[in-house]
C-alpha positions in Angstrom: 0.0 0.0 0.0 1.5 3.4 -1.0 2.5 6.0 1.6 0.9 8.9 1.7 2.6 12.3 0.2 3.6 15.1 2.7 1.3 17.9 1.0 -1.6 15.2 1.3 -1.0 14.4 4.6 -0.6 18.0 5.7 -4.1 18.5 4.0 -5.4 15.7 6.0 -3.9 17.1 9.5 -5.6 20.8 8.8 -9.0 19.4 7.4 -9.1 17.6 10.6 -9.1 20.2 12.8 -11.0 22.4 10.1 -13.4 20.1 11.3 -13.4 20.2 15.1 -13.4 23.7 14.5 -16.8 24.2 12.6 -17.8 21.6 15.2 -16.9 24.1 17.8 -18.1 26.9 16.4 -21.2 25.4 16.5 -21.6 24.0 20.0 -20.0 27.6 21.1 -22.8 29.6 19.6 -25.3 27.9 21.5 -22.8 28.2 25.0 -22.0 31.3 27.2 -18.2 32.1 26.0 -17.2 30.4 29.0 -14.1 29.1 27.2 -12.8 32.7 26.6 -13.3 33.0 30.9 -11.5 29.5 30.9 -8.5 31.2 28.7 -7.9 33.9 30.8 -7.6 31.7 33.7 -4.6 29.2 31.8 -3.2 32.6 31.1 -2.9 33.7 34.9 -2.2 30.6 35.5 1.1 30.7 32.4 2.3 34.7 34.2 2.3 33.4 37.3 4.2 30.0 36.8 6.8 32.3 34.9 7.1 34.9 37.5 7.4 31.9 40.3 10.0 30.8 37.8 12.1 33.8 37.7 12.3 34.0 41.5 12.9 30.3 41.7 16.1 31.4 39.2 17.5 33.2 41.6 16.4 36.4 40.2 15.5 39.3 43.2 11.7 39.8 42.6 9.0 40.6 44.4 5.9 38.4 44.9 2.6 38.4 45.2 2.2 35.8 48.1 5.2 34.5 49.4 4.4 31.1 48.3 4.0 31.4 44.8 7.8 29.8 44.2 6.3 26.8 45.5 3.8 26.7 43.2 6.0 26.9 39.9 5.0 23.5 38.9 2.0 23.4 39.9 0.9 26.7 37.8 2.7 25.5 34.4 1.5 21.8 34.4 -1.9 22.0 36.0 -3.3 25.3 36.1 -1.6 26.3 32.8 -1.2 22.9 30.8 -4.0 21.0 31.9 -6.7 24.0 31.6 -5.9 24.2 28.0 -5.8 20.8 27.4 -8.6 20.1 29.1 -10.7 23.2 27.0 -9.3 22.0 23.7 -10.5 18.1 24.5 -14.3 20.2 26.2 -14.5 22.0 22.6 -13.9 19.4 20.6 -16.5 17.0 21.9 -19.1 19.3 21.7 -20.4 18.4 25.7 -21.7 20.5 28.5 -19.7 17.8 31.4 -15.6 18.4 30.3 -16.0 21.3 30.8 -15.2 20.4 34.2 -12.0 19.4 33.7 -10.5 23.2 33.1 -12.8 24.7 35.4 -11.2 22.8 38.4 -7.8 22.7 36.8 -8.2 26.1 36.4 -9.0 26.9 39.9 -6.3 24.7 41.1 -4.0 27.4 39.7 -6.1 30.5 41.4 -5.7 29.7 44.8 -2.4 30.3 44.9 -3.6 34.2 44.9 -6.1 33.3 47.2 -3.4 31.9 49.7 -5.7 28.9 50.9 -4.0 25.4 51.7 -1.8 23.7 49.4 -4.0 20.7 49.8 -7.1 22.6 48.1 -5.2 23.2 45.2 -4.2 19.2 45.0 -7.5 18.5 45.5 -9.0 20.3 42.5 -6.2 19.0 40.6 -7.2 15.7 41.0 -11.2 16.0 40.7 -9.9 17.9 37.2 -7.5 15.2 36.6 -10.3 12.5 37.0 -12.6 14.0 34.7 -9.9 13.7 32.1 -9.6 10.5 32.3 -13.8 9.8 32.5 -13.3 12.4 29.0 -10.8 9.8 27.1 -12.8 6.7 28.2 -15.7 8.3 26.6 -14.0 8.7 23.3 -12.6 5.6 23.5 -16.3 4.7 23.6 -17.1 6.4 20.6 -14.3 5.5 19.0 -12.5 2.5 20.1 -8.8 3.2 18.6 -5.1 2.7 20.5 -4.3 6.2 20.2 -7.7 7.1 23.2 -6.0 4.2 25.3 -2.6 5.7 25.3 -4.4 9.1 26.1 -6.0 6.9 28.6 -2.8 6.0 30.1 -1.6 9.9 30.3 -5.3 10.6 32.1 -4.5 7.8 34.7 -0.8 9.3 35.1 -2.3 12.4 35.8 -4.8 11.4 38.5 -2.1 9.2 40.0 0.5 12.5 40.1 -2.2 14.2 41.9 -3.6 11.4 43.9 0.1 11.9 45.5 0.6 15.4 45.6 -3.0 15.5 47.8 -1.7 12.8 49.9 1.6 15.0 50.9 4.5 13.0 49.2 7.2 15.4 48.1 6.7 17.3 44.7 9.9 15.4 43.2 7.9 11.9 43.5 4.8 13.7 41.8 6.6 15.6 39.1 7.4 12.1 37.2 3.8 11.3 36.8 3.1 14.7 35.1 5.6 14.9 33.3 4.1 11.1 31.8 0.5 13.2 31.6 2.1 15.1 29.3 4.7 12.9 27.2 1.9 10.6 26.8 -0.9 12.6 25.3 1.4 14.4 23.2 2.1 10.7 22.2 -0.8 9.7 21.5 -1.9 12.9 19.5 1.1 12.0 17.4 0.0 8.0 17.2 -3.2 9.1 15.5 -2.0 11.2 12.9 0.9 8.7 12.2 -2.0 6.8 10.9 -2.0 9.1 7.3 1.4 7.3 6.8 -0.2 3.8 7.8 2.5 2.4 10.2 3.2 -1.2 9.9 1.8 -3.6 12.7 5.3 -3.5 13.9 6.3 -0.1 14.2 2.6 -0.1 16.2 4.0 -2.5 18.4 7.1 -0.9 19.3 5.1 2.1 19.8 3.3 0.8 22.5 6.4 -0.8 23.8 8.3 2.2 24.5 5.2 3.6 26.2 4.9 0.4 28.4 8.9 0.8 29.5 8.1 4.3 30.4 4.9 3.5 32.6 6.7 0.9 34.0 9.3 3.1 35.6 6.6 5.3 37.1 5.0 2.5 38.9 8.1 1.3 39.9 9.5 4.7 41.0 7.0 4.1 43.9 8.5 1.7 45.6 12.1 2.5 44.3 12.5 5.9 42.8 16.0 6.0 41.8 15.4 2.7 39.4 12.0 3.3 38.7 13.5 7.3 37.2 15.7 5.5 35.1 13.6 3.2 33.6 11.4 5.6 33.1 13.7 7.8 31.1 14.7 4.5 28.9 11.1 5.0 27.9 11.5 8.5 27.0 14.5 8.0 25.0 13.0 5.0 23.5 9.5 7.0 22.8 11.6 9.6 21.5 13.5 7.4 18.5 10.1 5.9 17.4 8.5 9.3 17.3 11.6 11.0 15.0 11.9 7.8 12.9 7.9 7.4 12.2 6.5 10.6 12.6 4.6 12.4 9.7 7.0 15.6 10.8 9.8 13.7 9.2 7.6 14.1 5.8 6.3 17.4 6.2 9.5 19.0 6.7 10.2 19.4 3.2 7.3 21.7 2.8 7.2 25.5 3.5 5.6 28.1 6.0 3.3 26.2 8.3 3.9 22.7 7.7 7.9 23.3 8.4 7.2 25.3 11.1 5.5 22.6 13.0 7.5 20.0 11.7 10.9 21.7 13.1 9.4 22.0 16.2 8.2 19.2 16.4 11.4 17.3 15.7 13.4 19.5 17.8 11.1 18.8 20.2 11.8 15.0 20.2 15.4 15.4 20.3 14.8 17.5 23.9 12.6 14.5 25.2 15.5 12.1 24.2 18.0 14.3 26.4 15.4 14.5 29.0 15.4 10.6 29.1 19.3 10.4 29.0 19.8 12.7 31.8 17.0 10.9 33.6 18.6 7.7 33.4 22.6 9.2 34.1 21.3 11.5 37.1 18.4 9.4 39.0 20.3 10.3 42.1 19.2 13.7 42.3 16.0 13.7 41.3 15.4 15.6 44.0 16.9 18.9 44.0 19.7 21.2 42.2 20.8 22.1 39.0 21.1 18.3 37.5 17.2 18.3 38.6 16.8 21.3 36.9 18.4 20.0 33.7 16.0 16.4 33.8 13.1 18.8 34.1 13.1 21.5 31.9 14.4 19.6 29.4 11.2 18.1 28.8 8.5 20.4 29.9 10.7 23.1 28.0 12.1 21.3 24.9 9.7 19.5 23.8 6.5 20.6 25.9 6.8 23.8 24.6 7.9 22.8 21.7 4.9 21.1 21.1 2.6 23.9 22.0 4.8 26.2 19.4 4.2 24.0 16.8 0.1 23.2 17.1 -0.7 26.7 18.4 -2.0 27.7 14.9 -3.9 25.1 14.8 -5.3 24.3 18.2 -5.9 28.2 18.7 -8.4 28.6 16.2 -9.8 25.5 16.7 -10.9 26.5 20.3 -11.7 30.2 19.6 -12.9 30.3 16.4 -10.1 33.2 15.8 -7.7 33.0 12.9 -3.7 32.6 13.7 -2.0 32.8 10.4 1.3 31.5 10.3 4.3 34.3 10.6 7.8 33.9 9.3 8.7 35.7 13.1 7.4 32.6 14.6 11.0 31.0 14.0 12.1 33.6 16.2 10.7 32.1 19.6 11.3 28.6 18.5 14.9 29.8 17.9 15.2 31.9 21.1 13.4 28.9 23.1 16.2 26.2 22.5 19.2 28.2 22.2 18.3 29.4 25.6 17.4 26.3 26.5 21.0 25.0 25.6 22.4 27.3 27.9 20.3 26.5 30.3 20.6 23.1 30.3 24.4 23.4 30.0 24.8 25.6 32.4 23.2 22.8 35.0 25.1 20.1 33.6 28.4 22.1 34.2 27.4 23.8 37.5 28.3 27.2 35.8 25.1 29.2 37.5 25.2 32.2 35.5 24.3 29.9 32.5 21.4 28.6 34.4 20.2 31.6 35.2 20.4 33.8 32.2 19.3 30.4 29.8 16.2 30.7 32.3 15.5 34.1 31.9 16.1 34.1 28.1 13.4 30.8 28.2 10.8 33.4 29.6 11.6 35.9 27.7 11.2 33.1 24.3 7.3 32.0 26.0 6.6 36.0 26.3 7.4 36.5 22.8 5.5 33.5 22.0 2.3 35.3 23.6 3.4 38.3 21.4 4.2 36.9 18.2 0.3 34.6 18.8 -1.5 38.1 19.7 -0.2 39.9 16.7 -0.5 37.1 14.2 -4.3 37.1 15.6 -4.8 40.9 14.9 -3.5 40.0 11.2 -5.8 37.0 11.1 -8.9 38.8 12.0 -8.3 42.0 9.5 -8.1 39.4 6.7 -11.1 38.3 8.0 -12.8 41.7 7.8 -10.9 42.2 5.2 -12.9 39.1 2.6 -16.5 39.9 4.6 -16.3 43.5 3.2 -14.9 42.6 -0.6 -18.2 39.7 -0.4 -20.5 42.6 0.5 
């Protein structure tokens, strides 16, 4: 059976969420703009998990609430992260209930303002978490396909993570399991479009080999973290080869504007998650504290997190909103800007030379903030076109 071309599969990627936007639209007309409320929360949520970061840097800044350091991960992967996951997946099936899932993610991240316990903000972590996995059972239910049971899989990570940040076990021995909420969905996002390219039984296989190593490690990591760490980041490394070898990136590469744009973040990206795995598996020890830490985190929630919300922001953007978000040549620039940063970062930690840590962080802000930038003005471009055609059809 022939394999399909890059421009066709790129066609294929953008009718399909064409689609879930018209489908959005749609439900949305008949809905309050909740989602827009729901927005504005993830993006609280994203300032504050950046200024926490700064401070958390080393950099002398003042705070809101003296705790917000402490909340650094917290704000990126669960009011941040999980809110706009969680919206995207409520928008796309079209149904009152998920909404659920950012609302108390979402809420998770406010009371760090609010300076209530920590345990409240675990607590609606995990009702948010467990509504995420309730929403990938039900479209595994609709649609019974392997790439809803590895999202499965990241939905159980995430309640698990959460399960054991509410039950008090140090944010080091959580941080694994999010870190698999993430990987994993990303994943299996990436397993379902690798169908356009119609992967062998095989390569399926190995697929959900590497995902099993890595799951394997967290569960371990329970009762022995140190071994449990590095088999998990075998899993990463592996999960990391299969995705640059098989993914449709590798194809659409060779196209221009969008398409490589995505693509070159997207396999950047993959390359981060196999450093995050190495350094997992050389630096288990101190998975618990200091720069080496610092180096086995950011490398994947920086390098190829972000990376990944770089690439499908044009896509995922309108698809929740309904507002255009036309590529821009600039949008190299915070890719760029994101990884060189991120290379001094990382290096910094690996060679204890602090100034590199510090400054790489800094400029890794500064790359997100242009990010935001680069997204709000491609948006005001996106919706003059817009006006733009309505007036030339009246």
């Amino acid at each position: 059976m022939a394999a399909i071309s890059p421009g066709a599969a790129l066609s294929c990627i953008l009718a399909r969420h064409a689609t879930k936007s018209e489908e959005s639209l749609r439900f949305m007309s008949n809905q309050p703009k909740a989602h827009l409320v729901l927005i504005a929360v993830a993006g609280l949520s994203l300032l504050l998990g950046l200024w926490a970061g700064i401070v958390r840097l080393g950099w002398a800044l003042s705070v809101p609430e003296p705790a917000l350091p402490l909340f650094h991960g917290p704000l990126m992967v669960i009011g941040f992260l999980g809110t706009l996951i969680g919206l995207e997946r409520a928008v796309a099936m079209g149904q009152l209930w998920p909404y659920g899932v950012p609302l108390f993610t979402g809420l998770s991240g406010l009371v760090v303002l609010a300076g209530v316990p920590l345990e409240w903000g675990a607590l609606l972590a995990t009702i948010g978490s467990s509504l995420m996995l309730l929403v990938f059972i039900a479209l595994y239910r609709q649609s019974p396909a392997a790439h809803f049971v590895t999202m499965g899989l990241s939905g159980v990570a995430w309640v698990i993570g959460n399960w054991l940040w509410l039950l008090g076990f140090p944010l080091y021995s959580v941080v694994p399991w999010w870190v698999g909420f993430l990987v994993l969905i990303i994943a299996g996002e990436r397993l379902e479009l690798s169908r356009l390219v119609r992967p062998s039984l095989t390569t399926r296989a190995l697929f959900h080999l590497c995902t099993a190593i890595a799951l394997l490690g967290l569960v371990y990591s329970i009762v022995h973290f140190q071994a449990g760490i590095r088999v998990a980041g075998i899993g990463w490394m592996a999960l990391s080869l299969w995705l640059m070898r098989h993914d449709i990136a590798r194809r659409t590469i060779r196209e221009s504007g969008l398409p490589r744009f995505m693509a070159a973040s997207l396999l950047v990206g993959y390359v981060w998650l196999a450093v995050g795995g190495l350094l997992w598996l050389l630096f288990a020890p101190q998975f618990v504290a200091g720069p080496r830490y610092d180096a086995m985190l950011h490398s994947i929630f920086l390098g190829f997190v972000f990376s990944m919300i770089f690439a499908h922001a044009p896509v995922i953007f309108p698809s929740i909103t309904g507002i255009p978000l036309p590529f821009q040549l600039s949008f190299f620039t915070h890719l760029i800007l994101l990884h060189a940063s991120l290379l001094l970062r990382v290096g910094g930690d690996l060679t204890l030379w602090m100034p590199g840590q510090k400054w790489g962080g800094m400029l890794n802000i500064l790359s997100v903030l242009l990010f935001l930038i680069s997204n709000v003005r491609a948006t005001k471009i996106g919706l003059r076109s817009r006006q733009n055609k309505v007036r030339l059809k009246d």
